[in-house]
N, C-alpha and C positions, 0 to 999 in steps of 0.2 A: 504494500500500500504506500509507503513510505519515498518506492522511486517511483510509480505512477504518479505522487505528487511532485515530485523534484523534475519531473518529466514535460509535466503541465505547465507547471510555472515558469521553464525554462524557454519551453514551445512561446507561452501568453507572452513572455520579455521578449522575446526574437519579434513577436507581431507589431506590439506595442512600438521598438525601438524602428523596424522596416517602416514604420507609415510616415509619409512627408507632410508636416502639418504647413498650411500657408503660410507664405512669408508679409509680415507687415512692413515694408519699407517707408519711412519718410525721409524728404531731404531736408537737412538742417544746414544754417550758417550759424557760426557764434560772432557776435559784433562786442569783441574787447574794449573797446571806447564806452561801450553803452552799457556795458557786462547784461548781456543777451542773449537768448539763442531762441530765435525764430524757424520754426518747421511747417511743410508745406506736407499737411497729411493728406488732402486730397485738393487734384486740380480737373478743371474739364475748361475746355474753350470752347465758345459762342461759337455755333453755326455761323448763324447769320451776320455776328458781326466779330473780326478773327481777332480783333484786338481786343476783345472783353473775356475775360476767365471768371468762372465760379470755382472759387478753392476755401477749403477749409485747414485753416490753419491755427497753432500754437504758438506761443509767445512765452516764453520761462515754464514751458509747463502747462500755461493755460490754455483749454481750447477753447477759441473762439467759433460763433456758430458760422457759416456758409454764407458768405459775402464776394458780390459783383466786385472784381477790379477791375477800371477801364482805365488802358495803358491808354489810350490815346491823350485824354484829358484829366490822367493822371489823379482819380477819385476812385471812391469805393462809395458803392451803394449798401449800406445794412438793411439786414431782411425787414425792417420797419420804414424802410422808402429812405432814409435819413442819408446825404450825398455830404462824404468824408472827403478833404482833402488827404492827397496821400501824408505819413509820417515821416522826416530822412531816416534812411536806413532803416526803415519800417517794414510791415508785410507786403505793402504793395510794392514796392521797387522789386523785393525779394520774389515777387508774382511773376511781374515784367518782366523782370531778366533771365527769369528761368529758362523760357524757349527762346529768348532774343541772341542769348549769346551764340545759336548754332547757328542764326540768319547772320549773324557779325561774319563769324566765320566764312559762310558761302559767299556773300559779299564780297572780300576782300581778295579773293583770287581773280 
């Protein structure tokens, strides 16, 4: 009885250990001047208009809820209509620049 259960339990760890659980990635910057670290836990771009993102993001830790940043004219909209200008080296820049820097790139050749 004794190795039927050393058997079991061995088989259940081998299962347990094999299964790949999803990975949670976000991108963080640390801003030393401001002792910060802002994370981009989720972003999605506007169809219709390619310079607006809806990203949810964190600030020391905190998350903040699901807010429009519009890189063109450089605000954020909160989900209660309320139109923010952006903060320096705040979430929205860190919004902006996220996809900007590969068009820098393609640009430049």
């Amino acid at each position: 009885m004794s190795k039927i259960r050393t058997v079991v339990f061995l088989f259940l760890l081998i299962l347990i250990l094999s299964v790949a659980h999803p990975a949670f990635a976000s991108v963080c910057r640390n801003y030393d001047g401001l002792r910060r670290q802002i994370c981009i836990l989720s972003i999605n771009r506007s169809a219709k208009n390619y310079w607006e993102y809806r990203a949810a993001v964190s600030v020391d830790g905190v998350k903040r809820p699901t807010e429009v940043y519009n890189c063109r004219e450089r605000v954020k909209v909160q989900q209660d209509g309320t139109v923010l200008p952006f903060e320096p080296k705040g979430p929205g820049e860190m919004v902006c620049s996220f996809f900007n820097s590969s068009l820098r790139k393609t640009r430049a050749r």
